[in-house]
C-alpha positions in Angstrom: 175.8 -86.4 -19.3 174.7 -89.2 -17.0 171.0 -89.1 -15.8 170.1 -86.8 -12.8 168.0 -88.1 -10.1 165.7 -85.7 -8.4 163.1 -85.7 -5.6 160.2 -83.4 -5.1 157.6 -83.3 -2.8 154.5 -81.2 -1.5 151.5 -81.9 0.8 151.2 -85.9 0.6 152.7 -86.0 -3.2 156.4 -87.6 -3.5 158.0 -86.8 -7.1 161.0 -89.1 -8.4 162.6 -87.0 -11.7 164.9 -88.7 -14.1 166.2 -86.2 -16.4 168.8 -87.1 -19.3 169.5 -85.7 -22.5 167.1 -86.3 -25.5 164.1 -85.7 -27.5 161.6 -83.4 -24.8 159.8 -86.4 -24.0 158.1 -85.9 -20.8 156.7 -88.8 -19.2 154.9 -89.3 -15.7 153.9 -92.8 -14.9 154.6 -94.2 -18.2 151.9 -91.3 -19.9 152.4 -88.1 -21.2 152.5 -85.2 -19.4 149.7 -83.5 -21.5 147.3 -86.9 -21.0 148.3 -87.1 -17.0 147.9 -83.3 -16.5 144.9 -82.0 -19.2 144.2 -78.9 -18.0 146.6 -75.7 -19.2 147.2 -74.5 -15.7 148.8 -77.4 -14.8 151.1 -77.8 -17.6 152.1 -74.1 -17.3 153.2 -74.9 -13.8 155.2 -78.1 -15.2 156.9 -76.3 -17.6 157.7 -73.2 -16.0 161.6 -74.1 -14.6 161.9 -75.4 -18.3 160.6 -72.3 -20.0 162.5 -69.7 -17.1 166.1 -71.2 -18.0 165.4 -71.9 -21.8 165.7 -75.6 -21.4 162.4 -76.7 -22.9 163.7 -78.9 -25.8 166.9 -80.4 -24.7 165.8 -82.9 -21.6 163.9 -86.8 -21.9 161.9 -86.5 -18.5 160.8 -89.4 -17.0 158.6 -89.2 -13.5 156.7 -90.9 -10.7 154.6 -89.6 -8.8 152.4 -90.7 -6.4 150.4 -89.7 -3.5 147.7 -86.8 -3.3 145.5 -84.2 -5.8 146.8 -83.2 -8.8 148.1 -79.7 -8.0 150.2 -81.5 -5.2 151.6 -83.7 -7.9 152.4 -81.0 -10.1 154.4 -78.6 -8.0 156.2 -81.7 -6.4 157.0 -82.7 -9.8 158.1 -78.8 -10.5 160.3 -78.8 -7.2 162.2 -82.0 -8.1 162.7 -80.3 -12.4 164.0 -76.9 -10.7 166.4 -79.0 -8.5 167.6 -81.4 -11.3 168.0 -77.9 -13.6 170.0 -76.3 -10.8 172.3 -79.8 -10.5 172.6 -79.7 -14.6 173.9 -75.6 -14.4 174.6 -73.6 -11.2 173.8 -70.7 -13.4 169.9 -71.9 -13.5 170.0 -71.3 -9.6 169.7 -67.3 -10.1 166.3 -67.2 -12.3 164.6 -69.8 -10.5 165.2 -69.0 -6.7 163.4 -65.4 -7.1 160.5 -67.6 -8.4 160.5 -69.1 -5.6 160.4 -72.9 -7.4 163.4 -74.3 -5.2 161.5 -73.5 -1.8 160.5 -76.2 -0.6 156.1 -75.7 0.7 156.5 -77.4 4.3 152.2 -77.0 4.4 150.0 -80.1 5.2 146.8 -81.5 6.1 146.2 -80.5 10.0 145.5 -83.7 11.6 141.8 -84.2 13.7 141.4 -83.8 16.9 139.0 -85.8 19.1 136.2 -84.3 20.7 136.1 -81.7 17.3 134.1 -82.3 13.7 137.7 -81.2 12.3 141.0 -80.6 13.3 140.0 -77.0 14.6 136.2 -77.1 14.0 133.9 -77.2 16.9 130.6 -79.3 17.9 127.8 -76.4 18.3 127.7 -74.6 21.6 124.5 -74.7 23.1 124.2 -72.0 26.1 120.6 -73.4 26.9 
């Protein structure tokens, strides 16, 4: 198996996946996904294509990631795993599209608007 190249991305976040076979190492920027992500809710999300199609001890995963918050990160990073799973298996395709992990979230930042606190926020209207 050669290594599969993957791209994942949500709100400002762009995720590059390398996946190959291996030892279950996951890295993301050269750390561990447990040190780069502490919290459990984040590492459930990471793990959830890998734990939906069985796969979580077979893969070395190695990832950057950069732009945006950390929940950002972590579903671009779990967009590009589901689409590297689904290039390793066609099979994987049918238990993680009713998941809804290989939709791709087309959501962003609204951009501001002049002559408005925010992009849809208004200055106070004064009658009198």
């Amino acid at each position: 198996m050669e290594k599969i190249h993957t791209v994942g991305r949500r709100k400002k976040s762009v995720a590059r996946l390398f996946l190959d076979k291996g030892k279950a190492q996951i890295n993301i920027n050269s750390k561990s996904y447990k040190e780069y992500f502490p919290t459990a809710a984040s590492q459930f999300k990471l793990l959830q294509p890998l734990n939906l199609t069985n796969n979580t001890d077979q893969f070395n995963i190695n990832v950057n990631v950069n732009g945006g918050g950390v929940s950002g990160q972590v579903e671009a990073i779990r967009l590009a795993l589901s689409r590297a799973l689904c290039i390793l298996d066609e099979e994987h395709r049918k238990k993680l599209k009713p998941e809804g992990l290989l939709t791709r979230d087309p959501r962003k930042v609204e951009r501001k608007k002049y002559g408005r606190k925010k992009a849809r926020k208004k200055f106070q209207f004064s009658k009198r």
